[in-house]
Structure formats: C-alpha cells, structure tokens
C-alpha angles and dihedrals in degrees: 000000000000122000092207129025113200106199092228117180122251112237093267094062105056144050126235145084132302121198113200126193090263084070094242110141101212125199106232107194119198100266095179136006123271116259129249110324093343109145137204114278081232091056097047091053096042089054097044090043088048089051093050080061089261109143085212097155103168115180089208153305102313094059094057084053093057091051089050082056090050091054104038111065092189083058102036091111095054102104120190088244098048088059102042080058098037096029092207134033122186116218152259088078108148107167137029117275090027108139089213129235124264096187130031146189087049095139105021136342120249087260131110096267102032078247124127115230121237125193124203117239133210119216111247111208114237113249090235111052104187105249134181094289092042106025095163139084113234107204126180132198146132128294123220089245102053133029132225109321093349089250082148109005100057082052083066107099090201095046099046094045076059101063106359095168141050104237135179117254112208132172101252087241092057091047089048084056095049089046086226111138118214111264092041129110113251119182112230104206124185141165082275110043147302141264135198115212150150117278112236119184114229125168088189090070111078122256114264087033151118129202128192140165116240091206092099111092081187094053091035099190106171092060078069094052123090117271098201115125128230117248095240110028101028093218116138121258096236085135097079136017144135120286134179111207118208125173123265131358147179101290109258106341118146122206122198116204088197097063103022113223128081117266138181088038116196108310115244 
C-alpha cells in the first residue's frame, strides 16, 4: 500500500551501534551482503536529507557515532574502537576510560530531593467480573518462543518445533477442579466466542485462571478477549475477562459468535 518503498538493509547487513532499553551500546558488524538494489540505512538518509536541500555528507558509520557522543553527554566516553575491542558498553559512560554502569539510582534520583516519586493508584475495576456462567479469568499474552502474533517467528522451523500449538495453561488446582487432565481439550467459551485447545499444567498461572498466547492465527484468543478501552490509555482490556471451561473439544477450531460461522479451522 505504500507509495515509496526505500530498499533499507536488515541488521545483519550493516555496521554500526544499537542502544536497548537496558542502556547497553552494542556493536553490530556486517555478517552477509545486502540483497538485489538494497541499499545502507546511512545512504538512504544522506540522499533524502541532500534532496531536502541538507549538505549531510557522512563518510560512514563511525562518524555518525562521534557526533551521538557528541550529543549524548551520558555517552560522550564510548569510543568505536572501544566497542569494536569490548563489543558492547553500558552507559553512562561520560568520559573515556569510564567502565559504565550497569545499574544506576543507587544513592539518590535525579530529582530535587534525591527522593523517587510515588503516586498513589486507585484500583480501576475491570469491565468483565467472572460470574456463575463464566467463573474464570482469560488472560492473553506472549509466549518466549514466539513474539507478538508469530508473523516471523512461527516461520522459524526451530522455533515453531519448539512450541507448534496454541494450548491452554491452568494451575493444576484449577485443572483438578475442572477434572480436566493435562494433556486434555478443554474448550475455553466467552461472550465473544469459543476455542478448543490442549490443557498444559502450569503453578506459575494463578488459581481460578487461564492463560493463553495470542501468537496462533488458528486458535485466535484475543477475538475472545474483551475489546472495551480503558478510560486513560484507550488500550483494549484483552488482559483480563470472564471464561467458562468444558471438557473436549474439536482441536483448534475458533468460533466466532459475531459471524457466525466457524473460522481458522485445525491447521494441517
């Protein structure tokens, strides 16, 4: 749907430096050469910044890292050859020579006072109680094997031999008190739809709960879930809603109550 295309390079194409939220600067080397007309991340922005009437003329990488330490006070003592030696350095790291710190606020917070700042919450009720028809918590998530809705990683063969099928995980009380065995379909049922899946026992799920990942297109969870927003942030409650659990089941088959017809039948 795109009107322009830019033929950027994937991470293992390239050189250059990659900041995560844990504040540790990586050095990321070329591992295999880029495909067809693709073209470096640096080149694209030089040529869009020249045509935008910018004389950005950088010779490479490195030199847009000097100017990030330029920028970046808290960075200011990485240098590129530090990290070529060392691969990664976590900042701050202000000035050359500077080991890093891997943890920080140990002393005081950058406030006034050297204090944190807590804020007092109010518990905000979910929209879905469970109730006697639906006496369970649905909740949906990721899973370590697969990320978000599985797009890449369920292409990975190794991945995906990892964790194939969407299951249920219950607390083994819970699934005493269902008298489900692990191992067993169980049917999960809520205002929205049902979904037939594989019991796994789990302790670390809470009693009168059911997890599930939302990374199957077959076993679509999250069309169970409810779709009400919360008030502030205006994000969807799929985290938590009422669910009703009955043994067996047809192997990952989603019905959807809204259309009417069963859809994402059992993968082949």
């Amino acid at each position: 749907l795109a009107d322009v295309i830019l033929p950027a390079s994937g991470f293992p194409e390239k050189t250059g430096t990659f900041t995560n939220t844990d504040r540790l600067v990586q050095m990321g080397r070329t591992a295999i050469p880029m495909p067809g007309d693709a073209r470096q991340d640096l080149w694209i922005i030089q040529q869009i910044a020249q045509r935008m009437g910018l004389d950005w003329h950088y010779d490479g990488p490195k030199e847009v890292f000097e100017e990030i330490r330029k920028a970046v006070p808290s960075m200011g003592g990485m240098t590129w050859e530090r990290l070529e030696r060392e691969h990664g350095v976590v900042y701050p790291c202000e000035q050359e020579g500077d080991p890093g710190e891997p943890i920080i606020f140990t002393d005081r917070f950058p406030t006034t006072d050297g204090r944190g700042l807590f804020v007092p919450a109010d518990i905000v009720e979910p929209d879905e109680r469970p109730d006697d028809e639906y006496p369970y918590v649905l909740i949906t998530g990721r899973m370590l094997e697969h990320w978000h809705t599985g797009s890449m990683t369920r292409r990975s063969n190794v991945l995906d031999a990892l964790e194939p099928e969407a299951v249920a995980t219950i607390h083994p009380l819970t699934l005493e008190e269902m008298n489900v065995r692990p191992g067993e379909m169980v049917t999960l049922s809520t205002r929205r739809g049902e979904v037939s899946v594989v019991a796994r026992v789990d302790e670390a799920v809470p009693t009168g709960a059911i997890f599930m990942a939302f990374c199957y297109y077959e076993a679509a969870v999250n069309k169970l879930a409810n779709a009400a927003l919360d008030p502030a942030a205006k994000i969807p409650e799929f985290k938590y809603c009422a669910v009703k659990v009955t043994p067996g089941g047809v192997p990952l088959e989603f019905h959807s109550y809204g259309g009417g017809q069963a859809v994402n039948k059992l993968r082949q």
